[in-house]
C-alpha positions in Angstrom: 22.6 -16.2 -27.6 21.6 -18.2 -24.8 23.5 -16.0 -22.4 21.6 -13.3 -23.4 18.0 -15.4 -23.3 18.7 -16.2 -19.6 19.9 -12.5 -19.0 17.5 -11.4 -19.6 14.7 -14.1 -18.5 16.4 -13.7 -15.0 16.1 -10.0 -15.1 12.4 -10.1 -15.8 11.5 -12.4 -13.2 13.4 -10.6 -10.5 12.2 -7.3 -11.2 8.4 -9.0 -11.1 9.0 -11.3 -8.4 12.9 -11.8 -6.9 12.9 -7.9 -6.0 9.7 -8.0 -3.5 11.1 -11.1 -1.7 14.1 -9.5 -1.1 12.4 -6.6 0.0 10.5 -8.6 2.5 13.5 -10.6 3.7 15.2 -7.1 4.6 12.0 -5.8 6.5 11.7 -9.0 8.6 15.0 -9.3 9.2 16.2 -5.3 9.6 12.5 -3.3 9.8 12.2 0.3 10.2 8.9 1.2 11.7 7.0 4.6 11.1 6.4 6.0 14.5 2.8 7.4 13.9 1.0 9.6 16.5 -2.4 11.6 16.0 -1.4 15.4 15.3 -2.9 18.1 13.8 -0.4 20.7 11.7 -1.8 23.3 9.4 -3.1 21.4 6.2 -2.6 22.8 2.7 -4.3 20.7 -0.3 -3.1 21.9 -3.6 -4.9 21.4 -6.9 -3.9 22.0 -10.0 -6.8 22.0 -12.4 -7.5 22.5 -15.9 -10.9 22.9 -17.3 -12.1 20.5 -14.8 -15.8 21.6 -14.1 -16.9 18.3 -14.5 -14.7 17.1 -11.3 -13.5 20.4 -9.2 -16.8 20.9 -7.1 -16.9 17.4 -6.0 -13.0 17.0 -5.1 -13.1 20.8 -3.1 -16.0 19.4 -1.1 -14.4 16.0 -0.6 -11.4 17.5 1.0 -13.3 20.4 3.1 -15.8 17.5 4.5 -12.7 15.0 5.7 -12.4 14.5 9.7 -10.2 17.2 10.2 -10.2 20.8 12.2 -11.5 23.2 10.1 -9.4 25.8 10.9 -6.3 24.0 10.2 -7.5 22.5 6.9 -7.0 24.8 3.7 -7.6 24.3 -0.2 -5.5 26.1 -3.1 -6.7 25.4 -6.2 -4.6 26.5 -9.1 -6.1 27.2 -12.4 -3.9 26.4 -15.6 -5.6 29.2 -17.7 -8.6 26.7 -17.5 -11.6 27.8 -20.0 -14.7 25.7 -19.5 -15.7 27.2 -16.3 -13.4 26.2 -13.5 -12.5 29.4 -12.2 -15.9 30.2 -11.6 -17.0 27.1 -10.1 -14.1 27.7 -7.4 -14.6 31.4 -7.1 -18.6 30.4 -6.5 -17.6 28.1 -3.5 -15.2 30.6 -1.9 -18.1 31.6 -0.6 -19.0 28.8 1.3 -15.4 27.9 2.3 -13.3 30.8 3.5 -10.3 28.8 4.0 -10.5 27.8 0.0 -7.8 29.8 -2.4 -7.7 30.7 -5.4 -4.7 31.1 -8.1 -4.8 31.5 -12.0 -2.0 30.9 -14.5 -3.3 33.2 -17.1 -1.1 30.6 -19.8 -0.7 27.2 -19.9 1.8 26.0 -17.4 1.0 22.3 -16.7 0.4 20.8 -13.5 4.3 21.2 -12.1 4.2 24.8 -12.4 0.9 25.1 -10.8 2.4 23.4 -7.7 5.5 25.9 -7.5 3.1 28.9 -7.7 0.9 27.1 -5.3 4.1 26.7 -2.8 5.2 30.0 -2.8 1.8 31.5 -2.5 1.6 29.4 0.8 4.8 31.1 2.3 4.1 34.6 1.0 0.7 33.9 3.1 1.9 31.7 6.3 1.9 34.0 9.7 4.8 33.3 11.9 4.9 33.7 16.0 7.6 35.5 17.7 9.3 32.2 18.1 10.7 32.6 14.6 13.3 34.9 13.9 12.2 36.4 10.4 8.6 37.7 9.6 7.4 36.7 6.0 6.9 40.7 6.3 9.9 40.9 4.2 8.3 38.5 1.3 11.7 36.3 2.1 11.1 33.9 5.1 14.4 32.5 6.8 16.4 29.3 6.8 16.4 26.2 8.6 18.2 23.3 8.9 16.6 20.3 6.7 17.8 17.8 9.3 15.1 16.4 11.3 13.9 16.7 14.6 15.0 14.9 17.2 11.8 15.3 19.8 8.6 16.9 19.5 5.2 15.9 18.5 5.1 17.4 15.3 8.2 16.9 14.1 8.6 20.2 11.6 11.1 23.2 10.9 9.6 26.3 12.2 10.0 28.2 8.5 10.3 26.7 4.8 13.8 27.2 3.0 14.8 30.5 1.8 12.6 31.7 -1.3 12.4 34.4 -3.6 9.0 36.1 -3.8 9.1 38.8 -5.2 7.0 37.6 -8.7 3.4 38.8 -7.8 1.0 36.2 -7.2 -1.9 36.8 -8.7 -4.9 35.5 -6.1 -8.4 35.4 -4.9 -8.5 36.8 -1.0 -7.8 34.8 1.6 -6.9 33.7 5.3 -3.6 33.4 7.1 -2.3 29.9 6.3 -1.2 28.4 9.5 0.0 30.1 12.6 3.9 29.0 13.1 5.2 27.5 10.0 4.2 23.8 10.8 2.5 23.1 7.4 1.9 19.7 5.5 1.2 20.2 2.2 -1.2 17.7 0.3 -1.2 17.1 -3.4 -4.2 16.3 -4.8 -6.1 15.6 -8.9 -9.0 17.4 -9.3 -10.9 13.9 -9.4 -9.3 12.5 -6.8 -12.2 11.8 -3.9 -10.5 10.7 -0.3 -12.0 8.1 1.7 -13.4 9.5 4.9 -10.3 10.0 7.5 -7.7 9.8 4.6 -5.7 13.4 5.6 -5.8 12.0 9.2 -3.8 8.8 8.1 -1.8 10.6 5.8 -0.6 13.2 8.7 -0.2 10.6 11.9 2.8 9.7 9.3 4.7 13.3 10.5 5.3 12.1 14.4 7.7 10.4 12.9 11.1 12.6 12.8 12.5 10.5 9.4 9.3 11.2 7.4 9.0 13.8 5.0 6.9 12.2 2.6 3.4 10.2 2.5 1.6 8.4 0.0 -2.1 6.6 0.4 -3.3 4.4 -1.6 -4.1 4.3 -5.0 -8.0 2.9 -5.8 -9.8 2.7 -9.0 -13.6 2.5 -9.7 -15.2 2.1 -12.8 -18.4 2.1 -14.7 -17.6 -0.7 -17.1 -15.8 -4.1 -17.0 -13.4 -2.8 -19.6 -9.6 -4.9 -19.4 -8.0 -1.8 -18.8 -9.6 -0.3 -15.9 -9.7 -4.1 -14.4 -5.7 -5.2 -15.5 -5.2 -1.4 -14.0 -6.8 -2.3 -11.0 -4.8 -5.6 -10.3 -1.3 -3.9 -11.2 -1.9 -1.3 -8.9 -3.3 -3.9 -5.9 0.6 -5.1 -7.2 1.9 -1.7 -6.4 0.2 -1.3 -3.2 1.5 -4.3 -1.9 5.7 -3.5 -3.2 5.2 0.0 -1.3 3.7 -1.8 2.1 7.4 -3.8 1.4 9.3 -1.1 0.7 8.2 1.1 3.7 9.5 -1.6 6.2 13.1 -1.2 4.8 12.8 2.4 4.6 11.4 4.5 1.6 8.7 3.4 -1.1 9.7 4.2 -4.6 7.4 6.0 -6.7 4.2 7.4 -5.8 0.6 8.3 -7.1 0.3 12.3 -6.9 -3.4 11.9 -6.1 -2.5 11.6 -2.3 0.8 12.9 -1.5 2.2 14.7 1.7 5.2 16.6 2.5 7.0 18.9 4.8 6.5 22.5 3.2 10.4 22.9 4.2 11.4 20.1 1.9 9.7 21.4 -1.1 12.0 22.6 -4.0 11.0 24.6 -6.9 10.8 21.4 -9.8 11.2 22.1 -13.6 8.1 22.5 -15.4 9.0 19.1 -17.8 9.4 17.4 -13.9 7.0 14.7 -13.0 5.9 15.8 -9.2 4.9 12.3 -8.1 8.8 11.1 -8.8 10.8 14.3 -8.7 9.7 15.9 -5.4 9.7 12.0 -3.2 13.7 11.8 -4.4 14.3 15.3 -3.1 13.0 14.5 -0.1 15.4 11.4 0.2 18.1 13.2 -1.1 17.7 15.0 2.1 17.8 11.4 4.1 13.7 11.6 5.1 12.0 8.9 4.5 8.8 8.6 1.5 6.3 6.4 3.0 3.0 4.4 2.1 -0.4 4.5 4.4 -2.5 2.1 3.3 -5.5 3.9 5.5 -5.1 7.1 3.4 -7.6 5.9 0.8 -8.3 7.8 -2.9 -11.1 7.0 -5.6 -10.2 7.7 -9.3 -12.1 6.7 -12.1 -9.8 4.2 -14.1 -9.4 4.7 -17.5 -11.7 2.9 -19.7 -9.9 2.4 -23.4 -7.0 1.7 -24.2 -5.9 4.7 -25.9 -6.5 6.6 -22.5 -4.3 4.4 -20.7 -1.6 4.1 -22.9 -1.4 8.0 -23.5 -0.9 8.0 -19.6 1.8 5.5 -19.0 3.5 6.8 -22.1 3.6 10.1 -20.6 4.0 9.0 -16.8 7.3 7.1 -18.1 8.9 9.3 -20.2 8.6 11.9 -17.4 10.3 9.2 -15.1 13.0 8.4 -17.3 13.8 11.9 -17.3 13.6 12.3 -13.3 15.7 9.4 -13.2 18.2 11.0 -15.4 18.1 14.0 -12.9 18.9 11.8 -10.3 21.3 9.7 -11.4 24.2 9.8 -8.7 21.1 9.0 -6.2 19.2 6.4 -8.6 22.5 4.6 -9.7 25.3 5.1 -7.7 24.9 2.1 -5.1 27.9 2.5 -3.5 27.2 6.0 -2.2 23.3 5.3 -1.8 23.0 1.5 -0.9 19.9 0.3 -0.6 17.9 3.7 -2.0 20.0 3.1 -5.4 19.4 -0.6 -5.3 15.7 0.0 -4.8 15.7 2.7 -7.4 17.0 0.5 -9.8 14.7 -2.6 -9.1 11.4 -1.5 -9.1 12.2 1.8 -11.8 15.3 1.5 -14.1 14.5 -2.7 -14.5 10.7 -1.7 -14.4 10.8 0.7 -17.4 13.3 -2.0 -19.7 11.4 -4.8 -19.6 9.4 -4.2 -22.5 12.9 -4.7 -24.4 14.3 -7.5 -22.8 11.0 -9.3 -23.0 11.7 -8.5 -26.9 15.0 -10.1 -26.7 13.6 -13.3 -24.5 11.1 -13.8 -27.7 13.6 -13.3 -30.3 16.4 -15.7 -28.9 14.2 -17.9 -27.7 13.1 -18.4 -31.0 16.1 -19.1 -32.4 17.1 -21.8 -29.3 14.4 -24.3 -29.7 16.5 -26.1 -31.5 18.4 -26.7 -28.9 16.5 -29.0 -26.4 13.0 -29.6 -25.2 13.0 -26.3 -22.4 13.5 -23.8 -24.9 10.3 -25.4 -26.8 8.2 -25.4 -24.0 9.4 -21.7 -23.2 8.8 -20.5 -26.1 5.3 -22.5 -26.4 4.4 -20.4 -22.7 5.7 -17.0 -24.3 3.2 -17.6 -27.2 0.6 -18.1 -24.6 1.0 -15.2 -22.9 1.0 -13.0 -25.5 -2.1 -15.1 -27.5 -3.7 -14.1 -23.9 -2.6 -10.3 -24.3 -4.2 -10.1 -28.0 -7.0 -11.7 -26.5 -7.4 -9.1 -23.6 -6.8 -6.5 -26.2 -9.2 -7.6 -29.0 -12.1 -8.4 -26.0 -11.8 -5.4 -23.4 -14.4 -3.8 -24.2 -16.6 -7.4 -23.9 -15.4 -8.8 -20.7 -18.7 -8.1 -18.6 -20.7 -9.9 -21.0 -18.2 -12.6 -21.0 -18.4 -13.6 -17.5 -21.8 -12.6 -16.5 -24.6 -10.4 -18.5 -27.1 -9.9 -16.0 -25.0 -8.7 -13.7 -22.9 -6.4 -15.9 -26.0 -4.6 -16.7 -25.7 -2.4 -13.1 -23.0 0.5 -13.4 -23.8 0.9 -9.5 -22.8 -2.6 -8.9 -19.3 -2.4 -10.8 -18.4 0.2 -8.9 -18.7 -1.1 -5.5 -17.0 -4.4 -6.6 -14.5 -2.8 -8.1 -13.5 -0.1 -5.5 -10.9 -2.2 -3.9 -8.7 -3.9 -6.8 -8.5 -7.6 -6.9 -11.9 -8.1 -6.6 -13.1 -9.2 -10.0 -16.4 -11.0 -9.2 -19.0 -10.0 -11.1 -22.2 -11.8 -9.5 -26.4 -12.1 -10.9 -28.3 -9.1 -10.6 -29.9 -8.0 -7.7 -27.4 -9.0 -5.9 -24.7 -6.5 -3.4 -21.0 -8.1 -2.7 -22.1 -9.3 0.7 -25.1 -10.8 -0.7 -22.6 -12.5 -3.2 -20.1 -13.4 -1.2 -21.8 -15.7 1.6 -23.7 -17.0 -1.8 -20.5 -18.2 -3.0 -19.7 -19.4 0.4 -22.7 -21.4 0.5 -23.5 -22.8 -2.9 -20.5 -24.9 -4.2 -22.0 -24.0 -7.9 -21.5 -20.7 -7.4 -17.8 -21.2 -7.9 -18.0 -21.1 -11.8 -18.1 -16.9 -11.2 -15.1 -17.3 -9.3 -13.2 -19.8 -11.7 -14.2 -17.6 -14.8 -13.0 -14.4 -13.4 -10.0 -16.3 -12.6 -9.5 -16.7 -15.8 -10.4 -13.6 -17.3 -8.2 -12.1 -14.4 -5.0 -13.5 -15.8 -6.3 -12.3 -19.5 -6.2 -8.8 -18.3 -3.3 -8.7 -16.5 -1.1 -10.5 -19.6 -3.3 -7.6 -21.3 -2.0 -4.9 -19.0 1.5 -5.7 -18.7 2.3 -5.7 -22.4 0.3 -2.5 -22.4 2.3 -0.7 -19.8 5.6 -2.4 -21.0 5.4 -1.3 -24.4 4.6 2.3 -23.3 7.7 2.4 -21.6 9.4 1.5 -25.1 7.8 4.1 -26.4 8.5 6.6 -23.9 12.3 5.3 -23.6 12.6 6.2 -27.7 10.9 10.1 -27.1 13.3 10.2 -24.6 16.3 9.3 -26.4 14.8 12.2 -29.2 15.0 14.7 -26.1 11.1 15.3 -25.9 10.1 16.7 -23.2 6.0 17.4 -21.7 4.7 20.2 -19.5 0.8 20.0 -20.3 -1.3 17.4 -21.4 -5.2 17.3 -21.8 -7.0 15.6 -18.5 -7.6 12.1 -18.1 -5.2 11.0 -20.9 
């Protein structure tokens, strides 16, 4: 029993905090910098969207308004047999935007189908110079290799992997997309609102011959103090920081979907049950390019504010890995052939989506060795703590503005600028703006009881979170072993 306490203990700890130190050691000692250089390929943001009126208008406006040449910069948005007004929201601003496209799936697809309609409506519609030997004239554009470049400023294929075309495409009018077959394509949510000079960042990334995918990063704002949006916010400042790691050594793993690029050569048709932000980044290293993290490419999402929201999501976001993982498996587990990709994939995924069971176990036999000397009583006495702390996070999310400070919980506005950038957790008087706040805090010694309580309350939510994500991936691994599979889901659960 104790062998399996300290398994499993062990395990936990390194997949938390052993794994990112070895990750650094590797990039100080062996690094692999991205080679990034200002160009400017063809651009092809691709929505899918379902009945998103609420967000759409914002997000196509976002995108056509980033610092980047218009001409090169185009927007398909893909219905999924939306019914609330979505279509017509789009079809409205094609006016305004000629290089915005319009697709509808007349039934419910879900979002991975959307992108593979999305794809090939961008060959059928891609003009190519004389320079390439076959003319999408044909509907069937030629082959080319998938190695990469060895020179060049842009370093692309000059046509996408051979396709069949021939299903009509059912679509609004609209221009040529790019000129000579060098074409990045973005993936974007329909809430998902880039940070001025985000695409730019994202596509200095391609100068780089051994890059075929980029992700940005990954912030959340939100319009209450709840603990999930918060212990959200602090695992994902987590996240951040493992993919900064993991792109020294080579390729992140995992990535957001909100703010994803990638070569159009290297994207494969995915299965409609295929999670797009796991599935489509191991394709690409399958293919021995690189998935990278660029912390400049900036996103804004609205967290999720209950619990039930959140959870919905990681249950569904896991069980959707578990299955991409099963896809992959000679890449995700066979370290011998793959080395350090496997290793990785293993480490921050396969450990990542387990713990919720070993940390089951840990409790369990812990239990039953406290008998057995003073450490297992004191480990079992921290256990109870953290989960006394989860309960607590649990029972009080929806409180913890008024816990730390009233006055200034009362300003929406507020919590959204402090919250912007996760980590930051300070939640000063009213009146006040974060720079106001923080040369207060620098200059009044009493101040520090807002920092010391949001310590606090910090550590609450992240005890909180964890147990919430890690028993979504419990539940997700039991769906999984019934063999259920998801293709659509309502938005923002």
């Amino acid at each position: 029993m104790s062998f399996l306490f300290w398994l499993f203990l062990i395990l936990i700890i390194y997949t938390y905090a052993g794994y990112p130190v070895l990750i650094w050691i590797i990039g100080v000692v062996s690094p692999k910098p991205v080679i990034k250089k200002q160009v400017e390929p063809t651009v092809v943001v691709i929505t899918s969207a379902y009945n998103e009126k609420d967000h759409i208008e914002a997000t196509v406006r976002n995108k056509f308004e980033q610092d980047y040449p218009k001409d090169k910069l185009h927007y398909v948005v893909v219905s999924d047999a939306s019914t609330d007004g979505t279509d017509e929201i789009v079809k409205k601003l094609q006016s305004e935007y000629k290089n915005l496209h319009f697709i509808r799936q007349d039934e419910r697809a879900g979002k991975t189908s959307a992108l593979n309609k999305a794809y090939e409506y961008c060959v059928s519609r891609i003009a190519y110079s004389e320079r390439d030997a076959d003319p999408l004239s044909t509907g069937r554009p030629g082959t080319d290799s998938c190695r990469p470049r060895e020179s060049g400023d842009l370093a692309m294929s000059s046509r996408p992997q051979s396709r069949d075309l021939s299903t009509e495409i059912p679509a609004s009018a609209g221009t040529t997309i790019g000129d000579n077959g060098d074409v990045i394509l973005i993936f974007s949510d329909a809430n998902s609102i880039y940070k001025p000079g985000a695409i730019k960042a994202l596509i200095r990334n391609f100068a780089d011959p051994t890059v075929g995918y980029v992700t940005g990063k990954m912030v959340y704002q939100t319009k209450t103090d709840s603990g999930v949006s918060e212990g959200c916010g602090a695992y994902m400042a987590y996240e951040n920081t493992l993919r900064k790691l993991e792109t020294k050594v080579g390729s992140v793993i995992g990535v957001d979907g909100g703010i994803d690029a990638c070569r159009l050569e290297l994207y494969e048709d995915m299965d409609a049950e295929d999670l797009p932000d796991f599935v489509l980044p191991l394709t690409v290293m399958q293919k021995n390019y690189r998935v990278v993290y660029e912390p400049e490419a900036v996103i804004v999402e609205d967290a999720n504010e209950t619990h039930e929201e959140e959870f919905s999501m990681r249950v569904r976001v896991a069980l959707r890995s578990i299955h991409a993982l099963m896809k992959f498996k000679d890449l995700s587990f066979n370290v011998f052939n793959n080395g350090l990709v496997s290793w990785q994939i293993i480490s921050h995924k396969g450990f990542r989506y387990d713990i919720g069971w070993m940390q089951l176990v840990v409790f369990i036999t812990n239990y039953f060795l406290i008998p057995a000397g003073t450490l297992y009583h004191v480990l079992f006495t921290l256990q109870l703590v953290f989960y006394a702390l989860a309960v607590y996070g649990y029972v009080r999310s929806g409180a913890a503005a008024v816990i730390l400070s009233p006055e200034g919980a009362k300003d929406p506005g507020y919590l959204n600028q402090v919250n912007e950038y996760p980590g930051s957790f300070v939640v000063p008087p009213e009146g006040e703006t974060p720079q106001d706040d923080s040369k207060r805090r620098n200059d009044d010694n009493g101040a520090t009881k807002y920092d010391i309580r949001n310590t606090i309350y910090s550590v609450i939510r992240l005890c909180y979170y964890l147990c919430l994500v890690n028993y979504a991936s419990m539940v997700a691994g039991i769906q999984w072993l019934r063999g259920k599979k998801l293709v659509t889901w309502n938005p923002r659960t």
